[in-house]
VMD Tcl script that builds the backbone (N, CA, C; Angstrom):
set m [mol new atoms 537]
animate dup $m
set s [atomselect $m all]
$s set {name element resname resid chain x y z} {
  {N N UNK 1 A 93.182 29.819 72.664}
  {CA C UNK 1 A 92.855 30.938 73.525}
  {C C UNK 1 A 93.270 32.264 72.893}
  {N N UNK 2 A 94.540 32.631 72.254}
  {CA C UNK 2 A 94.936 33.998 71.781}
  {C C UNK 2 A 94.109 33.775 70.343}
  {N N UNK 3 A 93.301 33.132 69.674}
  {CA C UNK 3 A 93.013 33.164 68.609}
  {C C UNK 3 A 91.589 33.547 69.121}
  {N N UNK 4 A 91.251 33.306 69.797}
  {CA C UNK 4 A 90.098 33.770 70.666}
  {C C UNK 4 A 90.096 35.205 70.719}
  {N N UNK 5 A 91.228 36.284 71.174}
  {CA C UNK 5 A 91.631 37.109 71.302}
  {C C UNK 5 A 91.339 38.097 70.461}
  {N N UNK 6 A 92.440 37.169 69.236}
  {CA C UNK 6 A 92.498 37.561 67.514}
  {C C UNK 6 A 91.285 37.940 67.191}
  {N N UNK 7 A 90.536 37.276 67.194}
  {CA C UNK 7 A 89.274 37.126 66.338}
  {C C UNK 7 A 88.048 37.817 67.056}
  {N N UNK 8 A 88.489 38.618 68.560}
  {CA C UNK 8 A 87.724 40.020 69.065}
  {C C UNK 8 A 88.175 40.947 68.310}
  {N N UNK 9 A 89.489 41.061 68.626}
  {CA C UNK 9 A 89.723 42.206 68.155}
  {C C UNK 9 A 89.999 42.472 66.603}
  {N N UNK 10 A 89.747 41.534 65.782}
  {CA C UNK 10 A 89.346 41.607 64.469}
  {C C UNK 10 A 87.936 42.153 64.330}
  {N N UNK 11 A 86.897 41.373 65.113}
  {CA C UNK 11 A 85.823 42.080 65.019}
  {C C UNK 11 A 85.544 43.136 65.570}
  {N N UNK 12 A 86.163 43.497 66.690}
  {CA C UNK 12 A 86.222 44.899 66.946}
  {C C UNK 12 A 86.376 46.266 65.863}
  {N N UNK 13 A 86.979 45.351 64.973}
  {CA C UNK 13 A 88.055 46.455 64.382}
  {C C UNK 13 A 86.599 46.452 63.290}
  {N N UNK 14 A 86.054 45.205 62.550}
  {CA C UNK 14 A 85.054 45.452 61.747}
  {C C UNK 14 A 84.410 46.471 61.805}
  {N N UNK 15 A 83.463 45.618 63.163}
  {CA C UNK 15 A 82.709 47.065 63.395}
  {C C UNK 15 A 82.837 48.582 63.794}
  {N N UNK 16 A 83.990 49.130 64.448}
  {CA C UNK 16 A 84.260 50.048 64.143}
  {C C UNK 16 A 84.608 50.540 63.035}
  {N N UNK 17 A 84.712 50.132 62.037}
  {CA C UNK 17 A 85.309 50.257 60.785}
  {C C UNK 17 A 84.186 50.788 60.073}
  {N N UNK 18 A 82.726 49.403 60.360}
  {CA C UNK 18 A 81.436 49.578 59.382}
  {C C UNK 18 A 80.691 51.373 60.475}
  {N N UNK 19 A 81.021 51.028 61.509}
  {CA C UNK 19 A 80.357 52.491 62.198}
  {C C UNK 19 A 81.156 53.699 61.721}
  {N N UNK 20 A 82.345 53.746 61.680}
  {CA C UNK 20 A 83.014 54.963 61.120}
  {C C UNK 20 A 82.769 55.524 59.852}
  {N N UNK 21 A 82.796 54.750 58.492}
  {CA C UNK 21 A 82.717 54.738 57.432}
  {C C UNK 21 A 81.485 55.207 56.819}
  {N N UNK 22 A 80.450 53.979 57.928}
  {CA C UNK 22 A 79.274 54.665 56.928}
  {C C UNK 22 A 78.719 55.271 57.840}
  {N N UNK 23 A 78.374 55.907 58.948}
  {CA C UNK 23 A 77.718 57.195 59.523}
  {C C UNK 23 A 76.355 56.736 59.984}
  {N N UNK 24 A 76.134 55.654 59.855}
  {CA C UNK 24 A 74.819 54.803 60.172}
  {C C UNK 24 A 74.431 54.616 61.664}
  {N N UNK 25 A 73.559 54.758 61.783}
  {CA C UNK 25 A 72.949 54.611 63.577}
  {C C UNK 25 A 73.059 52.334 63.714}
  {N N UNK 26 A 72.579 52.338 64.363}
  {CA C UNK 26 A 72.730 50.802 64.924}
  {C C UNK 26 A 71.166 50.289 64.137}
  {N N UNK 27 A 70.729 50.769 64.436}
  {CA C UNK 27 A 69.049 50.223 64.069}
  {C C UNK 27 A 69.182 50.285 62.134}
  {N N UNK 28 A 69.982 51.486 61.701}
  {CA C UNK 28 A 70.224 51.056 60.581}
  {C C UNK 28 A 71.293 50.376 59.559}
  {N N UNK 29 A 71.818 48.827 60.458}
  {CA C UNK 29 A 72.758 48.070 59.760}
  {C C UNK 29 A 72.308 47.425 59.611}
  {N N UNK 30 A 72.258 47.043 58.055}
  {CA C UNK 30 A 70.986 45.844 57.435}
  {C C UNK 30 A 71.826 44.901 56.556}
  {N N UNK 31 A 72.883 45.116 56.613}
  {CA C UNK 31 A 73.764 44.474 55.475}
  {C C UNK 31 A 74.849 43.533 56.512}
  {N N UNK 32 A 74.594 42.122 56.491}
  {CA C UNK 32 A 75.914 41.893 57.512}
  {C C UNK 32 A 76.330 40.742 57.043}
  {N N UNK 33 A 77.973 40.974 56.461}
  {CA C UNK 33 A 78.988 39.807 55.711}
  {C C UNK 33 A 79.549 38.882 57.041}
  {N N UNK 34 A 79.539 37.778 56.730}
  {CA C UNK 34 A 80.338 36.588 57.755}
  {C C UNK 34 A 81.533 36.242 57.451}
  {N N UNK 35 A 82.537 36.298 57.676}
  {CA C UNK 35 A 84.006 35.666 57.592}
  {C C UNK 35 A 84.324 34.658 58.303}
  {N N UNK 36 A 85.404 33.587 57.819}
  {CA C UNK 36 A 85.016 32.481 58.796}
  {C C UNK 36 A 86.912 32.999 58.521}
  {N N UNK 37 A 87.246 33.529 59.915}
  {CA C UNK 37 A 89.037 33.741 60.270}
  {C C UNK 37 A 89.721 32.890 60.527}
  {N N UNK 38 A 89.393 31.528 60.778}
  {CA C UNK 38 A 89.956 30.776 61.082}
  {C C UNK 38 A 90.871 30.504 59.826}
  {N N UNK 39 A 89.566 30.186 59.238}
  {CA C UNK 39 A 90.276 29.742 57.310}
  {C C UNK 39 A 91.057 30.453 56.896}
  {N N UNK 40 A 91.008 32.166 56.936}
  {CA C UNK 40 A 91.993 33.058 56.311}
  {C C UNK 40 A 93.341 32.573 56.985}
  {N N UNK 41 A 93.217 32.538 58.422}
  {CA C UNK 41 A 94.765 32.646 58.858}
  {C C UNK 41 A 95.599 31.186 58.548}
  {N N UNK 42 A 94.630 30.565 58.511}
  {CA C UNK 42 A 95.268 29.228 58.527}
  {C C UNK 42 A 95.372 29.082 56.872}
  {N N UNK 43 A 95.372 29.752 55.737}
  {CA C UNK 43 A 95.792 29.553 54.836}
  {C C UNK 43 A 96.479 30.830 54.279}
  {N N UNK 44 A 96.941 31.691 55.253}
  {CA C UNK 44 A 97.414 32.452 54.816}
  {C C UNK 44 A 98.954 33.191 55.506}
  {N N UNK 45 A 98.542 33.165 56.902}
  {CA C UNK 45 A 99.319 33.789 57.917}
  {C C UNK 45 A 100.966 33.192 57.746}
  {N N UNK 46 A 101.177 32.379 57.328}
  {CA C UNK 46 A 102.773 32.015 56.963}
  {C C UNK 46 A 103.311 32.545 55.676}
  {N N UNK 47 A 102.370 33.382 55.048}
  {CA C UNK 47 A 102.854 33.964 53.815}
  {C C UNK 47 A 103.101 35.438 54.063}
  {N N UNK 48 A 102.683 35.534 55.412}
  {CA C UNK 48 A 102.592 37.125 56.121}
  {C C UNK 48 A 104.428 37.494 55.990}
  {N N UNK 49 A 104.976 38.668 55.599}
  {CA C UNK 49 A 106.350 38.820 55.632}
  {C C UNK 49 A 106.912 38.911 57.277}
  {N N UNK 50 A 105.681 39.055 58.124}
  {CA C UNK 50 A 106.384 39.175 59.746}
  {C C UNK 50 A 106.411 38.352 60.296}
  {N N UNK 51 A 105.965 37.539 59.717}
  {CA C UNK 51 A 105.787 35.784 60.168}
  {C C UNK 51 A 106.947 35.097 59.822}
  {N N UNK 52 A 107.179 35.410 58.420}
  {CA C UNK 52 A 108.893 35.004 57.968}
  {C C UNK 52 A 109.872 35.650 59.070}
  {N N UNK 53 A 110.041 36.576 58.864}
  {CA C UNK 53 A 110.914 37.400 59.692}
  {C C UNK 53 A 111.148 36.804 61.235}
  {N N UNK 54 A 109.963 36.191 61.637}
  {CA C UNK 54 A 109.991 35.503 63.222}
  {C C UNK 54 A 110.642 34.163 63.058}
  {N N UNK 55 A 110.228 33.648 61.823}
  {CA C UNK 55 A 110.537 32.382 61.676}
  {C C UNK 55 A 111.927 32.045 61.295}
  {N N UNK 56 A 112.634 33.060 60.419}
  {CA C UNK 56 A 114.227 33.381 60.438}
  {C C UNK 56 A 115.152 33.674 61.302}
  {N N UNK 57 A 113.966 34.189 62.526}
  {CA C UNK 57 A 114.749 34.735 63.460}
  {C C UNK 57 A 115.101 33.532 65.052}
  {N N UNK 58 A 114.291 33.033 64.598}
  {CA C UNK 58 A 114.036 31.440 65.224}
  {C C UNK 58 A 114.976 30.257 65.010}
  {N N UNK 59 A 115.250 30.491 63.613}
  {CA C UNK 59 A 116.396 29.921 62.782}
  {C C UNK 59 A 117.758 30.358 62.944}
  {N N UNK 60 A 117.922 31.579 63.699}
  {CA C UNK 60 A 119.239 32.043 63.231}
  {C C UNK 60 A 119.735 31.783 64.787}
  {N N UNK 61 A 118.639 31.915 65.848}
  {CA C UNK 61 A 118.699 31.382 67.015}
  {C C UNK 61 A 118.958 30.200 67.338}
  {N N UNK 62 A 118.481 29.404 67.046}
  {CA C UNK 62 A 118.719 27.776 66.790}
  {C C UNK 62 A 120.027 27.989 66.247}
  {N N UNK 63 A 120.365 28.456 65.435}
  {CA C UNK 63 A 122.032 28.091 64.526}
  {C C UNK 63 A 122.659 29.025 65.588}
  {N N UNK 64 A 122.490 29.977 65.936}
  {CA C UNK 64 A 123.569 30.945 67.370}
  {C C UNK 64 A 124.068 30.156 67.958}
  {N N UNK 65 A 122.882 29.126 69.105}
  {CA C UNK 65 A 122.645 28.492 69.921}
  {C C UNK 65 A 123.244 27.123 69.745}
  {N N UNK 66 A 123.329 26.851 69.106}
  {CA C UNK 66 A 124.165 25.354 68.568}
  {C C UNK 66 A 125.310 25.737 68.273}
  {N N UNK 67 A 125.649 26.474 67.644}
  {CA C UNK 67 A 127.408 27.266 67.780}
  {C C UNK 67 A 127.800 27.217 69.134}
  {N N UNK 68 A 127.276 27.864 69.688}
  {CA C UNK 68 A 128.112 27.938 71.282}
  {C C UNK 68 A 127.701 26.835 72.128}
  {N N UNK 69 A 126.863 25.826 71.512}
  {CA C UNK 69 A 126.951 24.267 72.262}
  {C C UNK 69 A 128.002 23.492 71.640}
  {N N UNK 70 A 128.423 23.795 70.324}
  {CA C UNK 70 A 129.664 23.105 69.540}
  {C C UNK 70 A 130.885 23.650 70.311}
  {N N UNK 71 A 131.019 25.194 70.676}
  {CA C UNK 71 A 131.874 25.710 71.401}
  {C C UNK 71 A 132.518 24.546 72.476}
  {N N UNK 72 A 131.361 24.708 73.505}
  {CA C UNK 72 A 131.643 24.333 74.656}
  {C C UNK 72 A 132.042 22.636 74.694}
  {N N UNK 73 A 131.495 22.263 73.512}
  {CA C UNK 73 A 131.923 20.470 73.784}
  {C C UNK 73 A 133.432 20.550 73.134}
  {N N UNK 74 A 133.494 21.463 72.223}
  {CA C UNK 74 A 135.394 21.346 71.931}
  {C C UNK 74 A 136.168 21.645 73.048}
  {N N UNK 75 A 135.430 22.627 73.575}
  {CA C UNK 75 A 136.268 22.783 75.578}
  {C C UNK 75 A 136.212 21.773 76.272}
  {N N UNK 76 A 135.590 21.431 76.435}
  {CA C UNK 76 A 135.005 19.881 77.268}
  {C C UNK 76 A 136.005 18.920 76.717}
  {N N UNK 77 A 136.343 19.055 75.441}
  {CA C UNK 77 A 136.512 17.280 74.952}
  {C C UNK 77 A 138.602 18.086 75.037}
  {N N UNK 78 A 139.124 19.022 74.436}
  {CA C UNK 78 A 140.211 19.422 75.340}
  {C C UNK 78 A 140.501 19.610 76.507}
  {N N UNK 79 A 139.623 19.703 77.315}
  {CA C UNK 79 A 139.647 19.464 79.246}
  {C C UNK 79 A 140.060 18.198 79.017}
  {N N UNK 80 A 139.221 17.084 78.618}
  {CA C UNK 80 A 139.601 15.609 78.779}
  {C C UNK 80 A 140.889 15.577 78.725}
  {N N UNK 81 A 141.055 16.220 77.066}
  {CA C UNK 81 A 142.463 15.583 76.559}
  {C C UNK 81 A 143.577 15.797 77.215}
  {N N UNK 82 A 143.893 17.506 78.061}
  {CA C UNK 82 A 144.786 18.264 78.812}
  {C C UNK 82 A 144.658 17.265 79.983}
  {N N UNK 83 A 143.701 16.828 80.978}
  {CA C UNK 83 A 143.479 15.649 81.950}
  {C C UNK 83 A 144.003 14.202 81.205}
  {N N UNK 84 A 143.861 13.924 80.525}
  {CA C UNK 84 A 144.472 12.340 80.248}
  {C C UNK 84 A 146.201 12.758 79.936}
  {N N UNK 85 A 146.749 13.803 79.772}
  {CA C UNK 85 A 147.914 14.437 79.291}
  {C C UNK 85 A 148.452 14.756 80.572}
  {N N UNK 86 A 148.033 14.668 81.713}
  {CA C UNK 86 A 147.936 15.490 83.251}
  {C C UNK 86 A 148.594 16.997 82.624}
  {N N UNK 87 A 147.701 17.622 82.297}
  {CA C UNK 87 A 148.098 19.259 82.011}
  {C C UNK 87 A 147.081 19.775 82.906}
  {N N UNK 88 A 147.174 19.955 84.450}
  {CA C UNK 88 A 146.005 20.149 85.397}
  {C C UNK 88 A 145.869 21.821 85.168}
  {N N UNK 89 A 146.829 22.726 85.139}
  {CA C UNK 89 A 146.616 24.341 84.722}
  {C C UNK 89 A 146.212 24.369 83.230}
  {N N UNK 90 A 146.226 23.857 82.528}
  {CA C UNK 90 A 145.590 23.822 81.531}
  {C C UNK 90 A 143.928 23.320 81.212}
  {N N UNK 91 A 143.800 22.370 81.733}
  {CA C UNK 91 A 142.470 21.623 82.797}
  {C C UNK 91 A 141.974 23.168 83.449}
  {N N UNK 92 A 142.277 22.994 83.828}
  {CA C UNK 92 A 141.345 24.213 84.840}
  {C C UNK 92 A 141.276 25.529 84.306}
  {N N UNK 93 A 142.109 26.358 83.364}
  {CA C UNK 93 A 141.654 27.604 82.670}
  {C C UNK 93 A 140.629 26.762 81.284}
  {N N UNK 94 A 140.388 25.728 81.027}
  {CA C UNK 94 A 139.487 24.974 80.014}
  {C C UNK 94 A 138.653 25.078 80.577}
  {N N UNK 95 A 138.423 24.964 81.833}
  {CA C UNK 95 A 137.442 24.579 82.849}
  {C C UNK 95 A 136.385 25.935 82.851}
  {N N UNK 96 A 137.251 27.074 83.421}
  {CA C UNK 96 A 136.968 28.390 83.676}
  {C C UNK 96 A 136.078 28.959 82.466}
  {N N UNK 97 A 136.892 28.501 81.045}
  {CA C UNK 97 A 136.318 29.238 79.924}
  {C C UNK 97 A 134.988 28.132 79.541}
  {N N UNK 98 A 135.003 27.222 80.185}
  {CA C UNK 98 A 133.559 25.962 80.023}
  {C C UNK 98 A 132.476 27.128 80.699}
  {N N UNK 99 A 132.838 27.077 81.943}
  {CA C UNK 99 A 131.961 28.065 82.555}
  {C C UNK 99 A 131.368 29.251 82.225}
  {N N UNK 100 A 132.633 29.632 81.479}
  {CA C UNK 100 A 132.026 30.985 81.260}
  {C C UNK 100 A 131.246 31.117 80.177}
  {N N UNK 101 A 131.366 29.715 79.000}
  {CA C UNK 101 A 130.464 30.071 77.704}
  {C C UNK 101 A 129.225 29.326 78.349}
  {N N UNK 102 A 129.116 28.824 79.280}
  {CA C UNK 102 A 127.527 28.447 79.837}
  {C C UNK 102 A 126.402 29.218 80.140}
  {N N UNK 103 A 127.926 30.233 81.173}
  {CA C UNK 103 A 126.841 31.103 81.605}
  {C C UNK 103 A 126.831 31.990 80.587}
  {N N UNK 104 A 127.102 32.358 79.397}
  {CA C UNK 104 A 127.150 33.359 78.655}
  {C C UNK 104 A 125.754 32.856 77.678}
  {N N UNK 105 A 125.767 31.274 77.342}
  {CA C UNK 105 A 124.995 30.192 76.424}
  {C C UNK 105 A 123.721 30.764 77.388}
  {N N UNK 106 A 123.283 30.468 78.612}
  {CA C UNK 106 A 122.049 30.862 79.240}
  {C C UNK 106 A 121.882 32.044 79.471}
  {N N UNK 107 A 122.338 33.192 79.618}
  {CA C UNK 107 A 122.216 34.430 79.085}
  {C C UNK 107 A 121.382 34.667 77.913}
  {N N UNK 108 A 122.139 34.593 76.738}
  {CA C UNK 108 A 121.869 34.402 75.246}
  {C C UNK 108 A 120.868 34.330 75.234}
  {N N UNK 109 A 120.163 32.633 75.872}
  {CA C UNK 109 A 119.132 31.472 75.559}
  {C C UNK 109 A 117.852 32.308 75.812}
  {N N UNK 110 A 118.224 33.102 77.316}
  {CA C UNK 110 A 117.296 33.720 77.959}
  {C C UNK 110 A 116.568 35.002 77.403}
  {N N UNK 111 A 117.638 35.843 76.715}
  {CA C UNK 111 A 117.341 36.938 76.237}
  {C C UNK 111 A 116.589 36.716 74.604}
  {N N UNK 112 A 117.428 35.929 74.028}
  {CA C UNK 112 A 116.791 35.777 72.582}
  {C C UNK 112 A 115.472 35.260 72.752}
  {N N UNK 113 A 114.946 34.482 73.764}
  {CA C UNK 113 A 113.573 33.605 73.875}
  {C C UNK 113 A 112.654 34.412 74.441}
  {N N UNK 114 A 113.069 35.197 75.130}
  {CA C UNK 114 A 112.300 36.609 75.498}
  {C C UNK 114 A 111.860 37.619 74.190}
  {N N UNK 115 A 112.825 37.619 73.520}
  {CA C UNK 115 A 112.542 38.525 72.353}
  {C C UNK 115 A 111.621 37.238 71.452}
  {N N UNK 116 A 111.849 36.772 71.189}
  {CA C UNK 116 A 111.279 35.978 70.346}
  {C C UNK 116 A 109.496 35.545 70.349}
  {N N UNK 117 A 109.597 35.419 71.910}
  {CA C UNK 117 A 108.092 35.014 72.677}
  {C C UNK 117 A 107.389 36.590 72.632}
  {N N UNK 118 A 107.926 37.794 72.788}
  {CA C UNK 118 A 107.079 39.040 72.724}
  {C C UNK 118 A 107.218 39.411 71.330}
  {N N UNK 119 A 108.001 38.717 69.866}
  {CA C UNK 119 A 107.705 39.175 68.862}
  {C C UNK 119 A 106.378 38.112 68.512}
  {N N UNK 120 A 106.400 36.742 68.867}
  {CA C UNK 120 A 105.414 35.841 68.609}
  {C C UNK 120 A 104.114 36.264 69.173}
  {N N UNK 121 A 104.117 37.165 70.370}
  {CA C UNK 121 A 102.743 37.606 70.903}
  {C C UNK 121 A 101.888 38.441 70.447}
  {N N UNK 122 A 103.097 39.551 69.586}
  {CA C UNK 122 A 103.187 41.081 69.033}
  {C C UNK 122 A 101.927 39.951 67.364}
  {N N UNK 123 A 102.037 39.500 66.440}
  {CA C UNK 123 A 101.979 38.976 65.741}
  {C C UNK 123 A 100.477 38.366 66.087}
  {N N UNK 124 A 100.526 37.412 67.180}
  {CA C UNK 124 A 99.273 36.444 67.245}
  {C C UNK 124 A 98.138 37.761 67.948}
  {N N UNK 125 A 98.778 38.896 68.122}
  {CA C UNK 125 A 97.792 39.520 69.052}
  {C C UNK 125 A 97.227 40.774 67.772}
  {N N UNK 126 A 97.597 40.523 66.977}
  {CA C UNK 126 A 97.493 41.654 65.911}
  {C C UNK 126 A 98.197 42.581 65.502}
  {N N UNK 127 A 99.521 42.748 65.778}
  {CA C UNK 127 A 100.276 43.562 65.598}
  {C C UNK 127 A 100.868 42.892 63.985}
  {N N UNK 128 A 101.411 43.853 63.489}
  {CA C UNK 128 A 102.166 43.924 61.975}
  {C C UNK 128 A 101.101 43.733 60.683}
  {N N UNK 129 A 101.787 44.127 60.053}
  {CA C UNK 129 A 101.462 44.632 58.607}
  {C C UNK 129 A 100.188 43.459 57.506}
  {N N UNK 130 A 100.698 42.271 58.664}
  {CA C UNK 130 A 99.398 41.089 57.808}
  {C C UNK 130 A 97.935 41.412 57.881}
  {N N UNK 131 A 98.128 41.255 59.619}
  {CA C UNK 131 A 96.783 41.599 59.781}
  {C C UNK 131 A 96.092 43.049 59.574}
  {N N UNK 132 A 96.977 44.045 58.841}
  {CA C UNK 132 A 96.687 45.499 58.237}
  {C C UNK 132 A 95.870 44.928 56.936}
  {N N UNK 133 A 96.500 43.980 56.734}
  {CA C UNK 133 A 96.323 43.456 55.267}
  {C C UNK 133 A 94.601 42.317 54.882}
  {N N UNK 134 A 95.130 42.056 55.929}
  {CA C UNK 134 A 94.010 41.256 56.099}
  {C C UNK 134 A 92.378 42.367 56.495}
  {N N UNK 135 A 92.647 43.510 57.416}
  {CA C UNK 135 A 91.895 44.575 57.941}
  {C C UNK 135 A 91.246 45.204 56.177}
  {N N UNK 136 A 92.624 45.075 55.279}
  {CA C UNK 136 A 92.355 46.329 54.375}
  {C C UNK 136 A 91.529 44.987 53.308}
  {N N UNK 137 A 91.908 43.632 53.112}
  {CA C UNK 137 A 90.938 42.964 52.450}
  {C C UNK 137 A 89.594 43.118 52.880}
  {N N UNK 138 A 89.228 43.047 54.085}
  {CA C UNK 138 A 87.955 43.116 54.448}
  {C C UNK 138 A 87.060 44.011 53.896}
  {N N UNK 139 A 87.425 45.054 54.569}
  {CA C UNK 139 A 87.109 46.623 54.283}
  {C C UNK 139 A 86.592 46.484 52.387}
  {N N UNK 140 A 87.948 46.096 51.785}
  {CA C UNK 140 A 87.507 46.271 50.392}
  {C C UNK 140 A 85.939 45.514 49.827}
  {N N UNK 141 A 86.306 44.312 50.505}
  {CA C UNK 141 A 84.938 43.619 49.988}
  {C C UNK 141 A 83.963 44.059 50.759}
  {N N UNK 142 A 83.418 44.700 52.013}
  {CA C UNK 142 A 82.382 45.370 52.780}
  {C C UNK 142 A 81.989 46.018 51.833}
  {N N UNK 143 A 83.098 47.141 51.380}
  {CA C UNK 143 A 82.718 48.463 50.576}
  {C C UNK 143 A 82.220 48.334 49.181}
  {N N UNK 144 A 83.118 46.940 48.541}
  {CA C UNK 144 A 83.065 46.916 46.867}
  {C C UNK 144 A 81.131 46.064 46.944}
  {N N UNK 145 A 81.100 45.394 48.011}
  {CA C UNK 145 A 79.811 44.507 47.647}
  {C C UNK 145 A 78.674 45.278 48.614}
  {N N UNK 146 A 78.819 46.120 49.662}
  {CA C UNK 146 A 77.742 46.855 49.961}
  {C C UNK 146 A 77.613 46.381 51.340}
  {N N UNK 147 A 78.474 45.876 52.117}
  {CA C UNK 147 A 78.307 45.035 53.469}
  {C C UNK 147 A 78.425 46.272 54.648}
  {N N UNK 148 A 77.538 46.439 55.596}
  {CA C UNK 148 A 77.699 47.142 56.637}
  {C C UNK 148 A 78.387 46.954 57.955}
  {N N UNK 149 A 78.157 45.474 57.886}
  {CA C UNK 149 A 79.370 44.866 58.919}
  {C C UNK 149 A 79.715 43.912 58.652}
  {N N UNK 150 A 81.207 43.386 59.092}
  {CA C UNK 150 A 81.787 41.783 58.551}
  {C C UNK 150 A 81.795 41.224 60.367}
  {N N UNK 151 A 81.406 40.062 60.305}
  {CA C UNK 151 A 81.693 39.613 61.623}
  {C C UNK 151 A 82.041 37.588 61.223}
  {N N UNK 152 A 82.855 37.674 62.081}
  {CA C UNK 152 A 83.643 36.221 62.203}
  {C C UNK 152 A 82.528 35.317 62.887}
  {N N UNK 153 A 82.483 34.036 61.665}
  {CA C UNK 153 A 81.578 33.183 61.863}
  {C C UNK 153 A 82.200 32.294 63.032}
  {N N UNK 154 A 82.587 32.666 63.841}
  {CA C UNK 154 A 82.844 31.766 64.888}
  {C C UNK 154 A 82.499 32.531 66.046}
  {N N UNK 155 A 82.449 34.214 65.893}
  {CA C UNK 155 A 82.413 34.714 67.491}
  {C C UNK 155 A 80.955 34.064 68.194}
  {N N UNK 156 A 81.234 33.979 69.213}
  {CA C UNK 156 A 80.071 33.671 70.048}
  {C C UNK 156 A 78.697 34.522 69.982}
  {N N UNK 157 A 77.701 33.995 69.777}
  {CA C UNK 157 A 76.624 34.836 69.776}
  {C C UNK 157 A 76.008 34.658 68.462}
  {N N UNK 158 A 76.907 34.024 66.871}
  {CA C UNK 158 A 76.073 33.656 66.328}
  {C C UNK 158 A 75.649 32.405 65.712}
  {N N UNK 159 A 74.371 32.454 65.564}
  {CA C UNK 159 A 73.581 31.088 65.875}
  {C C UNK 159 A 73.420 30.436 64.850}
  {N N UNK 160 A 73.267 31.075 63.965}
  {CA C UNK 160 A 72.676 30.381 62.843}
  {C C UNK 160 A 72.800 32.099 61.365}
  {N N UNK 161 A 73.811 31.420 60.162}
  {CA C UNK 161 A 73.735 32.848 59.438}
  {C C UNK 161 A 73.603 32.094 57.550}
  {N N UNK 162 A 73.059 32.448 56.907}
  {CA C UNK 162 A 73.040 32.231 55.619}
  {C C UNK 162 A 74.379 32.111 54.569}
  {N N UNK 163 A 74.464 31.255 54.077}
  {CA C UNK 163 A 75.910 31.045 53.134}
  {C C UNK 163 A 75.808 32.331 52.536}
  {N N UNK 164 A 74.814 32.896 52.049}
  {CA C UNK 164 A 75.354 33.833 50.703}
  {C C UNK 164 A 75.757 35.004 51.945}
  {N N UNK 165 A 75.715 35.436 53.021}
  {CA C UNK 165 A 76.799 36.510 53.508}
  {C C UNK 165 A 77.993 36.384 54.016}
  {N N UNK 166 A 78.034 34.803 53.382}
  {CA C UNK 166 A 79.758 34.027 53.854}
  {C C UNK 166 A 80.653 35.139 52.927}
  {N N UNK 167 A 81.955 35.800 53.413}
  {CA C UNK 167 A 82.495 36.611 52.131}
  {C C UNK 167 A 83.774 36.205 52.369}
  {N N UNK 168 A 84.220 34.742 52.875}
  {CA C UNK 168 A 85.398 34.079 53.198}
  {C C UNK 168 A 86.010 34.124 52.335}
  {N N UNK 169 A 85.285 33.903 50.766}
  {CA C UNK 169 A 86.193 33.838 49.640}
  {C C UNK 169 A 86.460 34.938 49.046}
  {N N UNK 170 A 86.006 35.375 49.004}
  {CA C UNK 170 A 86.254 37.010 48.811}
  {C C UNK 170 A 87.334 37.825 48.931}
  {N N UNK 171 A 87.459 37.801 50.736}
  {CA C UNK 171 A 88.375 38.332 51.555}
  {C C UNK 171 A 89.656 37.614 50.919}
  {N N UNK 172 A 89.789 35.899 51.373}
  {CA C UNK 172 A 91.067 34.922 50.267}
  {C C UNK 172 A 91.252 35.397 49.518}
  {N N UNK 173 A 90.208 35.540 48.136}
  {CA C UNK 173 A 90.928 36.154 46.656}
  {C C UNK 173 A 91.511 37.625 47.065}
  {N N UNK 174 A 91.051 38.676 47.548}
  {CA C UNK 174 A 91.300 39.716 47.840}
  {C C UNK 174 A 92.900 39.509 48.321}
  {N N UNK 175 A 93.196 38.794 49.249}
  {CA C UNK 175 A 94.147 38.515 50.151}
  {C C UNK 175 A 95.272 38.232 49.075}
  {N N UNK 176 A 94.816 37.276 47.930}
  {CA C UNK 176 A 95.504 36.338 47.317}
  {C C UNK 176 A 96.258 37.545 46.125}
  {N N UNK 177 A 95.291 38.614 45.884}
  {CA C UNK 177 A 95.749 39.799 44.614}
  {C C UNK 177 A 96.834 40.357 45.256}
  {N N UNK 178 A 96.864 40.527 46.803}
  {CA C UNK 178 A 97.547 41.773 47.243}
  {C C UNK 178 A 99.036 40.959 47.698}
  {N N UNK 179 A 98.816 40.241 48.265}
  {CA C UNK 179 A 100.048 39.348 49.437}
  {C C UNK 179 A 101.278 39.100 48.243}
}
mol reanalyze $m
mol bondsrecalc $m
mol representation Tube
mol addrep $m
């Protein structure tokens, strides 16, 4: 569904791109390149540097997050020990500080997964520097081979289009010089 999304507003961006650039009325776009986006992202989008950056940040969350679950079972497993010892005031400020790294652990859990889910949205929705990258491959091969518009061989509406205005590989090698 958000790739659905992606791949409007990629073509959005085409064609505004092919209308800005070249000054052309509608009746005169005679040149039209096909991209198939699926393929770019899926062989490319994990090499994106904001994609790393999410994916480190995912990682460092996971390792936060397991720290303060290691926390709380060393509290837990000294509660026992202070209880088999009958140290009951000792038991119970163990107890207190159990509590409090829980609720501090779901806090955390809550806030980092929030950030994490609106940097993952920021990303799949077009935001950061890949899909600039990916925008500025396009553009190059439109311009270097003479294309008036690039449109994604998957959007709805087209039916049937000729291999030679496939410029999938193109855009890849392009992708592949710059990344």
């Amino acid at each position: 569904m958000r790739t659905l999304g992606l791949r409007r507003i990629l073509l959005m961006t085409a064609l505004m791109f092919a209308f800005a650039t070249s000054g052309l009325a509608a009746e005169q776009l005679t040149t039209v390149g096909v991209v198939d986006m699926e393929r770019i992202l899926n062989e490319f989008f994990t090499q994106s540097e904001d994609v790393r950056e999410w994916q480190q940040n995912v990682r460092d969350f996971d390792a936060d997050r397991r720290q303060i679950e290691d926390e709380i079972a060393q509290l837990e497993s000294d509660r026992l020990e202070a209880l088999e010892q009958d140290e009951e005031l000792e038991a119970l400020e163990l107890e207190e500080q159990i509590d409090e790294r829980r609720a501090f652990l779901n806090e955390f859990t809550r806030i980092r997964r929030a950030q994490l889910e609106r940097q993952r949205n920021e990303l799949l929705e077009g935001g950061g520097s890949f899909f600039n990258q990916v925008n500025s491959a396009m553009s190059f091969v439109a311009q270097s081979e003479g294309y008036t518009i690039i449109v994604d061989s998957e959007t709805d509406g087209i039916l049937w289009y000729a291999s030679e205005v496939d410029v999938t590989d193109e855009v890849i090698r392009r992708l592949e010089q710059t990344l």
